[in-house]
N, C-alpha and C positions, 0 to 999 in steps of 0.2 A: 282229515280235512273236514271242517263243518259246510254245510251244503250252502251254497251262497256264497259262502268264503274264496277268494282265491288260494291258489295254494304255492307248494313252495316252491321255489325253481330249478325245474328239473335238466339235463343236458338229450339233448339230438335225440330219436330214437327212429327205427325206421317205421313205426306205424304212422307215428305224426308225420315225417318225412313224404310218405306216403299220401297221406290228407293233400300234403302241400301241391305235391304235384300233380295230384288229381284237380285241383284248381286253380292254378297255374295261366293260363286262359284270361279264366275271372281278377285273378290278381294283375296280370300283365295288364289287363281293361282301366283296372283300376288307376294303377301308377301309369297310365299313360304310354308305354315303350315295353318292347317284348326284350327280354331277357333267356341269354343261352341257357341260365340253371338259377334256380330259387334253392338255395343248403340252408336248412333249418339249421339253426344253434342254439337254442332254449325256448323252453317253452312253458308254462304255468298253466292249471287249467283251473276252473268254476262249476259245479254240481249243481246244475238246475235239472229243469226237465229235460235232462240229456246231459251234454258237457261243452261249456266253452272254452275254446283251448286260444289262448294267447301266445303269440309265436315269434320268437326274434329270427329273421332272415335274412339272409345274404342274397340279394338280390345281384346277379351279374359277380362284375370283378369285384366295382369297391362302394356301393351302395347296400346301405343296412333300411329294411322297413319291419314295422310290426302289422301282425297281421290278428283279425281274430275272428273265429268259425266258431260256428255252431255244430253240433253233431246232436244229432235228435234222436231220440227214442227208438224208432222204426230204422236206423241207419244212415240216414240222409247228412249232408255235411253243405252245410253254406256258410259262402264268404261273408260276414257282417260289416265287417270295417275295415283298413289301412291305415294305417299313420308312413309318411314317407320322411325323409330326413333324419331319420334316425343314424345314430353311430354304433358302433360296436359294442361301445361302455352303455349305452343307456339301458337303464334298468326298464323290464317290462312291469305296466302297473294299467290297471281296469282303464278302458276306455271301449 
């Protein structure tokens, strides 16, 4: 992957998994309504000063949102964005 570039799209794993639920909170703030479980299902990341990871989730039973964090240099991970309304087919792409 070139730095800046997105990359290709990878399936579930439990470190991203991980990320997810550590900001879970922040995400539920976001989308408006707490949700029993957030289950990552792909995710694509970007090589900056750190890594941003772009994330397809299963929010609850039957709502899909994208999500995308940063993870910085020093460790730290913040939430940047949401897209809500997404479906299961929709491909994840930079925003």
């Amino acid at each position: 992957m070139m730095v800046g570039g997105i990359g290709v799209l990878e399936q579930a794993t439990p470190e991203v998994q991980e990320i997810i639920d550590g900001l879970k909170p922040k995400i539920e703030e976001k989308i408006g309504k707490s949700v029993d479980k957030l289950t990552l299902i792909s995710f694509k990341t970007q090589v900056v000063a750190g890594r941003n990871y772009f994330a397809k989730v299963k929010a609850g039973d039957n709502d899909h949102i994208h999500v995308r964090i940063y993870h910085d240099l020093s460790n730290a991970k913040t939430l940047t964005s949401v897209q809500t309304e997404k479906s299961h087919e929709d491909e994840i792409e930079y925003f």
